[in-house]
Every structure is written in C-alpha cells, then in structure tokens.
C-alpha positions as CSV (number, residue, x, y, z in Angstrom):
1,X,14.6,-81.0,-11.8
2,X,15.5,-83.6,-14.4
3,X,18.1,-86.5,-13.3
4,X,20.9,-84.7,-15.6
5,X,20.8,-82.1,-12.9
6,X,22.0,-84.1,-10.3
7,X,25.5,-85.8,-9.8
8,X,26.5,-89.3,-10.4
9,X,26.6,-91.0,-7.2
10,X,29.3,-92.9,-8.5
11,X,30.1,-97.1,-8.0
12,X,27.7,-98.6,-5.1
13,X,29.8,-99.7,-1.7
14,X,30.2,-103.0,-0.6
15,X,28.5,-103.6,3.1
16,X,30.4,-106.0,5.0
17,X,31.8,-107.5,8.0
18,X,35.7,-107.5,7.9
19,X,38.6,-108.7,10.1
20,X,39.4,-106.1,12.4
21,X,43.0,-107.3,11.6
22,X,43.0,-106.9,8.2
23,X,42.5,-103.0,8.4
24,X,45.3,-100.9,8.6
25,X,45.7,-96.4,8.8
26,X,47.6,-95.2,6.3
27,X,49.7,-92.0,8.3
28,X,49.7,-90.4,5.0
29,X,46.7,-88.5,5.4
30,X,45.0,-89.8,8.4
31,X,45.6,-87.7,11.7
32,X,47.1,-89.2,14.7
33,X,44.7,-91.3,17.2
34,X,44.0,-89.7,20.4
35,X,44.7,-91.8,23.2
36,X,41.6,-90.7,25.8
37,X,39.8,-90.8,23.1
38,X,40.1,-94.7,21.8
39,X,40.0,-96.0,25.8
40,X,36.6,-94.2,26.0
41,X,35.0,-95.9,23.5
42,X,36.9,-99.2,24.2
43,X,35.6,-99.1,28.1
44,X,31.9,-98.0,26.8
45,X,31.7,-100.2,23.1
46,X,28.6,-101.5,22.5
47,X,27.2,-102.4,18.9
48,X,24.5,-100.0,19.3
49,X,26.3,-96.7,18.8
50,X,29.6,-98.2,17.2
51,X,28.3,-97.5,13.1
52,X,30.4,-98.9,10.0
53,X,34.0,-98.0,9.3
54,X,34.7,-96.4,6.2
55,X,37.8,-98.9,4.1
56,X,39.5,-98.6,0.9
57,X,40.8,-102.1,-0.4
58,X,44.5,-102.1,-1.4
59,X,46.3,-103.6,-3.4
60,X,47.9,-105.8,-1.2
61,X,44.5,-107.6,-0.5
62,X,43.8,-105.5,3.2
63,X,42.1,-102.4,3.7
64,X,43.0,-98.9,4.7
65,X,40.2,-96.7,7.4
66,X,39.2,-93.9,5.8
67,X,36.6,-92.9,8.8
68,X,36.0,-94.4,11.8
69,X,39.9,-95.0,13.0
70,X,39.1,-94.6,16.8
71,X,36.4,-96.8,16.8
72,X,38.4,-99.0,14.7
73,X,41.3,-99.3,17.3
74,X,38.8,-99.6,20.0
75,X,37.9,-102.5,18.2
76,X,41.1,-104.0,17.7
77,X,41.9,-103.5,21.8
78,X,38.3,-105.4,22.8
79,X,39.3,-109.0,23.2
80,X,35.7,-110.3,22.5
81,X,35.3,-108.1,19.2
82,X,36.9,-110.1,16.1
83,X,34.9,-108.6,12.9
84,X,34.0,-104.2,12.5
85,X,31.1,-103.7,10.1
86,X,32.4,-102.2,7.2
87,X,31.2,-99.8,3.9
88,X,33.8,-100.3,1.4
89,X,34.2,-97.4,-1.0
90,X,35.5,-97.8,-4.7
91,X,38.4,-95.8,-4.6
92,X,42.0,-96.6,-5.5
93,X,45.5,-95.3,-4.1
94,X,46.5,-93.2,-1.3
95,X,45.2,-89.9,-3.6
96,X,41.7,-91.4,-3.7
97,X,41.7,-92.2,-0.2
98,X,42.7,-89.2,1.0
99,X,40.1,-87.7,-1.0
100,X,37.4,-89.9,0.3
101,X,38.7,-88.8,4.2
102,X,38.7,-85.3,3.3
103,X,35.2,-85.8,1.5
104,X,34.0,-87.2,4.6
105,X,35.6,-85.0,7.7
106,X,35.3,-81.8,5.3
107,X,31.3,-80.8,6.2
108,X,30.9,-83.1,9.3
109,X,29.1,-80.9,12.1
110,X,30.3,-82.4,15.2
111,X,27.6,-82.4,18.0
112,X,27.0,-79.2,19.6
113,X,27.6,-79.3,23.6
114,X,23.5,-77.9,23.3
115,X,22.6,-80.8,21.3
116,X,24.3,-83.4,23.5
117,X,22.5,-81.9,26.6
118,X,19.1,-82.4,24.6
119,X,19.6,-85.5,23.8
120,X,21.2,-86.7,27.2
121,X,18.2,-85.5,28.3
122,X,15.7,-87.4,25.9
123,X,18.0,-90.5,27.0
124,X,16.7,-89.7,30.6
125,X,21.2,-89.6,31.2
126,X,21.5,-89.1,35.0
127,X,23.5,-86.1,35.0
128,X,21.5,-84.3,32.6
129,X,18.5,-85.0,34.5
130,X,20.6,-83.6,37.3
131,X,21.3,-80.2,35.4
132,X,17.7,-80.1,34.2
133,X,16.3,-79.9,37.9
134,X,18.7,-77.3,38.6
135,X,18.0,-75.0,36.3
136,X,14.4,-75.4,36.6
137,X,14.0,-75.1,40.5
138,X,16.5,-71.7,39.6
139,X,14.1,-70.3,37.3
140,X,16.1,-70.4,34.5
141,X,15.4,-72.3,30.8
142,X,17.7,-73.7,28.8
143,X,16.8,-72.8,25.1
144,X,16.7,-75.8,22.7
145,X,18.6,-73.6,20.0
146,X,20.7,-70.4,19.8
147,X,18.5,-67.9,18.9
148,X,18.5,-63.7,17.6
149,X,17.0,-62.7,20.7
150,X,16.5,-63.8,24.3
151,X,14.1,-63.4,27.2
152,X,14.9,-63.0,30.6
153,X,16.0,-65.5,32.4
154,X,16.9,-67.6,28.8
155,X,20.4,-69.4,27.9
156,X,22.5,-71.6,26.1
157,X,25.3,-71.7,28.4
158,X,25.1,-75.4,29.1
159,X,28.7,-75.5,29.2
160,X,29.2,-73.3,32.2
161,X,26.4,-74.8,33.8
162,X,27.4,-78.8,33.4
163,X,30.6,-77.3,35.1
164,X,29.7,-75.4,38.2
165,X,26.8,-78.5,38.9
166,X,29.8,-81.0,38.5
167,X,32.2,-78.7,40.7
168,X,29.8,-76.8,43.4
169,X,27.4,-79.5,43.5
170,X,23.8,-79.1,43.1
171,X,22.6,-76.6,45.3
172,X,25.7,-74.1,45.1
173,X,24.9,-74.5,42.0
174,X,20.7,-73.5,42.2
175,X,22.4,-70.1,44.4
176,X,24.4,-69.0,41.3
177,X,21.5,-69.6,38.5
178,X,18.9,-68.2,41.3
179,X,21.2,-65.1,41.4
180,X,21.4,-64.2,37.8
181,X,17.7,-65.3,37.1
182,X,16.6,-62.4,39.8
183,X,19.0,-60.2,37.6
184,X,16.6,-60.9,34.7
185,X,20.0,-61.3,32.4
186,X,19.1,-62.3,28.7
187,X,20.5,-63.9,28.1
188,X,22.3,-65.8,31.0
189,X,25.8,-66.3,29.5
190,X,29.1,-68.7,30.1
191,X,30.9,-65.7,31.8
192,X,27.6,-64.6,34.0
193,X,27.2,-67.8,35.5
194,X,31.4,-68.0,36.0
195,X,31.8,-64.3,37.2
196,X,28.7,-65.5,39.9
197,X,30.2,-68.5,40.9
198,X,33.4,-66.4,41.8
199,X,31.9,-64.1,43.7
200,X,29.8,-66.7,46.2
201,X,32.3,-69.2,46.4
202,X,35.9,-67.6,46.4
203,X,37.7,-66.5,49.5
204,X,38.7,-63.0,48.3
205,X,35.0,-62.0,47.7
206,X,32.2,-64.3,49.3
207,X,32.2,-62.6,52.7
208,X,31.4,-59.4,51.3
209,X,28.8,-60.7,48.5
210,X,25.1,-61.8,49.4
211,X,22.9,-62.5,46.3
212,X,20.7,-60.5,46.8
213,X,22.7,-57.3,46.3
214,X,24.5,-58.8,43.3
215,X,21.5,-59.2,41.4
216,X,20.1,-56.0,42.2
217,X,23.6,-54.7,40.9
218,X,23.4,-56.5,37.9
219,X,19.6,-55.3,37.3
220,X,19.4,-53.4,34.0
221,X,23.5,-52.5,33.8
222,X,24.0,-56.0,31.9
223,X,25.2,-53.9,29.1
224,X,27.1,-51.4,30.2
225,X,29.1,-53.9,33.2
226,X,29.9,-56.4,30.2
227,X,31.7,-53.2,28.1
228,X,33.6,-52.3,31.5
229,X,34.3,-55.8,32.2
230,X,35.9,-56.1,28.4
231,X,38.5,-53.2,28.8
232,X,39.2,-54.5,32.2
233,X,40.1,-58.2,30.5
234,X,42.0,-56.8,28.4
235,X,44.3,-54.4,30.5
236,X,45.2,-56.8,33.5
237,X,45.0,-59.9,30.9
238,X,42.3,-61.5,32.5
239,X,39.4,-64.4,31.6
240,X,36.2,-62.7,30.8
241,X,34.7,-64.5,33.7
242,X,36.9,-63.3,36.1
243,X,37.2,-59.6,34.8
244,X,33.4,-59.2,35.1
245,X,33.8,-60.8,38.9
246,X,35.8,-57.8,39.4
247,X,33.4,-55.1,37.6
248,X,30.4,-57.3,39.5
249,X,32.2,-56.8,42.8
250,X,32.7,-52.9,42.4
251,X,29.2,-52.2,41.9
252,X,27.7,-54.7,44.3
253,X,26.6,-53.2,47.6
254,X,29.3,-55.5,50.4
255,X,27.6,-57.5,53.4
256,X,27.8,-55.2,57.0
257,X,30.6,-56.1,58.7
258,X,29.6,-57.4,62.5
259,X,30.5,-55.2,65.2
C-alpha cells in the first residue's frame, strides 16, 4: 500500500495540562453524567488509570469535553486536583464536536465482564482471587474467551458466578459449581449456575434437593431440560433461571422424608 491509500490523519492535537475550571459540557450532544458513576471514580482517583480528557477550544477562550466527562467532573469534585491532562482536537463549533464525540463513543468496545475478571485476576484483585479458588476447588474452568464449542465442565458465566460468591459466600458457592461440574454441563451457563443456586438455597425446594441427585438429573438431558425450561418461561412469564429451577426440580429424584 502506497500512502495515497490511506487517510489524512488530519491537524496534530495539542497535549496539555488545563484548568479543570476552564472546561465546560456542552448538553447539546453530550449525555447526561451519571451520578454513581462520577463518586466512584472521585472516591478511587488516582493518576494512574485517570487518561487525558478529550477538549475542543471555543471561541470564548474555554474548552468543551468531548470524552472523558465523568472523569472530568471527578476531577472538578477532588479538592487536591487543580489541572486534568488534556488532548485538544482541532475542531470548531458544536457540529464538529459533536462529531468528534460521536467519532469517539461510536466503535468503543467497553470491557467485557470476562475481560475484567482476567485482568482482576492478573492484578492479583482480592475478590477475583476469591472467585478463582472457587471455581478451581469446584472443578470447573473459566475460559479466557467465548468460544464455538465447549468442554465439560467449561464457562464464561463469570457474571453469575461473581454473584452467587458475593451473595452465598464462598463455599455455598463451591456446592453449586461442584453440582453442575458432576453434571458435566458444557457449557456451564448464567441460568445453570442460578437455577442450582435456587434449588440448594431456597425454602420452597432445598429440603427436597441433595446434589447429588440433581446432577445425576441433569446428566446428559442438558438439551432437552433447557427446551422444556424455555416454553415453561415463557407461559408463567418467568426468568430463565428460575423456569429451569422448576424443570430441574421435576426431574430430580426428592430427599426421603424421615419417618
């Protein structure tokens, strides 16, 4: 390829450090800040993982945020922060700024909820740690990437997981994965590892539920229990995780009542 085949980059941007004070959001086409979101980085700002704003200069001598308007108000909010570090772009009037935001927001790939756990995890972060013992001492393995095909015992459901470690605690929280490892699942998915959680911890089914007859239940009827557990959803309007509970607990041979 010859330079002509490529596009013109356009005017370099300016790197700077500017008055948090002299940067305003123009409402026009910026959305609107999100509260939780702002007081999160505020209570956890650090230099390290702030970046640059994005600014247009205006004609009135400030400079309107194209990206970075959390972190921007964050910034504003931290009484020991005076000066953001800044790329300003070369573009002119609210039309070329809200070009430049939509230029920017339009192909951003937010972090998957995978990636993060990766990378908690390569940051030795406490909790991931946490989820990573789990899983391991459950015999189950948390794929690096979503994938066309799965072995046994294989998922990506790090979503469902996080959650029933942060709400059951640890062990509870072995039982369930343990439970659908032993059903050889593949792979293990958000709504297995809810529907378990139902059945061993809720007070309509976890006297009559061991895990050892729920897995054997589950054993090879994966596929046929998750089309029953669809139509059931969908006539008594019911989460997926809680309609296969119910097509689980049908099929699942119930505890022997004492005498």
């Amino acid at each position: 390829m010859t330079e002509t085949d490529f596009r013109d980059p356009g005017e370099l941007p300016v790197i700077d450090w500017l008055d948090k004070n002299q940067i305003d959001i123009d409402p026009t086409y910026q959305r609107g800040l999100d509260r939780h979101r702002v007081n999160k980085i505020l209570h956890g700002f650090e230099w390290a993982s702030f970046g640059a704003v994005v600014v247009a200069k205006t004609d009135a001598g400030r400079y309107h945020c194209t990206d970075g308007q959390h972190r921007l108000e964050a910034a504003k909010l931290h009484p020991l922060i005076e000066l953001v570090p800044a790329i300003i772009v070369a573009v002119t009037g609210t039309k070329g700024e809200a070009a430049n935001f939509i230029a920017l927001n339009r192909d951003r790939k937010n972090i998957s909820k995978l990636d993060r756990y990766w990378a908690e995890l390569a940051a030795e972060d406490e909790d991931a740690q946490t989820i990573d013992q789990v899983v391991q001492r459950a015999g189950v393995t948390i794929m690096r990437h979503p994938g066309p095909a799965y072995a046994p015992r294989q998922t990506i459901a790090i979503s469902a997981i996080r959650a029933v470690v942060e709400g059951r605690g640890v062990i509870r929280a072995r039982e369930i994965l343990q439970v659908l490892a032993k059903a050889e699942l593949a792979p293990i998915k958000g709504e297995h590892v809810k529907a378990c959680e139902i059945l061993l911890t809720d007070e309509e089914f976890r006297h009559d539920v061991e895990g050892e007859a729920l897995a054997e239940a589950m054993f090879g009827n994966d596929e046929q229990m998750a089309i029953d557990a669809k139509a059931f959803a969908k006539t008594h309007r019911m989460a997926a995780g809680r309609a296969l509970a119910s097509v689980w607990f049908r099929k699942t041979r119930k505890k022997r009542k004492a005498a």
